[in-house]
KELUMKE-195618 format. One record per atom (N, C-alpha, C): residue in one letter; x, y, z. Coordinates in steps of 0.05 Angstrom, whole numbers, plus 5000, padded with zeros to 4 digits. Example, Ala and Ser with C-alpha at 12.3 -4.5 7.8 and 13.67 -1.06 7.14 Angstrom:
2
A526448865156
A524649105156
A526449345156
S525749555142
S527349795143
S525850015157
end
This chain:
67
X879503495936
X878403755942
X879003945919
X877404055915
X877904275896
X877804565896
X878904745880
X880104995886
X877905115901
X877905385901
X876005605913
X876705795895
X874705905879
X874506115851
X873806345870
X875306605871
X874906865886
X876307065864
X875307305874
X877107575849
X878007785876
X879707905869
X881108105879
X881408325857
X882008585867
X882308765845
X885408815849
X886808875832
X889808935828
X890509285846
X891509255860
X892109535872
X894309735854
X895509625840
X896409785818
X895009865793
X893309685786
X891609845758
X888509805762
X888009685784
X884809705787
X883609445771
X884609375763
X883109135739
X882908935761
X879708785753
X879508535776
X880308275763
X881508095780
X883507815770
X881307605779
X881807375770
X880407225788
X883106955792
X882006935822
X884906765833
X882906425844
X884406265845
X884405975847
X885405965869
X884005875892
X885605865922
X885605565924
X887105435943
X887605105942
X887505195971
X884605045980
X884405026014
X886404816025
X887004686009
X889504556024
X892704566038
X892104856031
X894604996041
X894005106061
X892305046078
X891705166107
X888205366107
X889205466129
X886805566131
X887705946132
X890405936139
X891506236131
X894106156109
X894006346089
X895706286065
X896206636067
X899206576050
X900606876043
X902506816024
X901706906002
X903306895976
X904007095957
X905707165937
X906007355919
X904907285890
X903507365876
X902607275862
X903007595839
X903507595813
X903507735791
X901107795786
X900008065779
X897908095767
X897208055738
X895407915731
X895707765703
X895207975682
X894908255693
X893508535666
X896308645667
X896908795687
X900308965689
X902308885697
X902308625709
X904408375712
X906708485740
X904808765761
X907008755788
X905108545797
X907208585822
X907408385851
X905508465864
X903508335872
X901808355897
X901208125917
X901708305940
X902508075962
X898707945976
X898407775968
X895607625981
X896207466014
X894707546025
X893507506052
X890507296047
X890907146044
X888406886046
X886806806062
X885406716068
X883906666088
X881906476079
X882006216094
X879406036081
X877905886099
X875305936098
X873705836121
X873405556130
X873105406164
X873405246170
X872005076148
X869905056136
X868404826117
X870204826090
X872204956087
X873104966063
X872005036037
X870205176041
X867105236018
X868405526010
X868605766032
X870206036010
X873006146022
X873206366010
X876306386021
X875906706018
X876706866032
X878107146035
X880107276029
X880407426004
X883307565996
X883507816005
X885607876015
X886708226013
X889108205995
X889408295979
X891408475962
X892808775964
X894808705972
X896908895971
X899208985951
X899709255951
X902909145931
X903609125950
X905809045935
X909408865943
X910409035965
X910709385953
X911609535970
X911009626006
X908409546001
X906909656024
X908009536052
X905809516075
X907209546100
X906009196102
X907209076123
X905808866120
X902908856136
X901908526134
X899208556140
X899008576162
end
């Protein structure tokens, strides 16, 4: 199986990332991941559809409330 190519925008500097999701980690994922332009923490909420074809990000910072 292979990844799932999606972008999110960084909630700290606005710059859009593009992230590599591995549907094989479920079908709900929650990870911390660095932003690769200003290098904080943003907390991802995943989401990948039953066919395993796309996936759903929300991005948060670190600080925020949870999802």
């Amino acid at each position: 199986m292979s990844y799932l190519e999606t972008e999110i925008q960084c909630p700290y500097c606005f710059e859009w990332i593009t992230l590599f999701v591995d549907p094989a980690g479920g079908a709900v994922q929650s990870t911390i991941s660095d932003c690769d332009v200003c290098c904080r923490p943003i907390e991802l909420q995943i989401r990948v559809d039953e066919e395993a074809e796309s996936a759903s990000v929300r991005a948060r910072r670190d600080s925020e409330s949870s999802f």
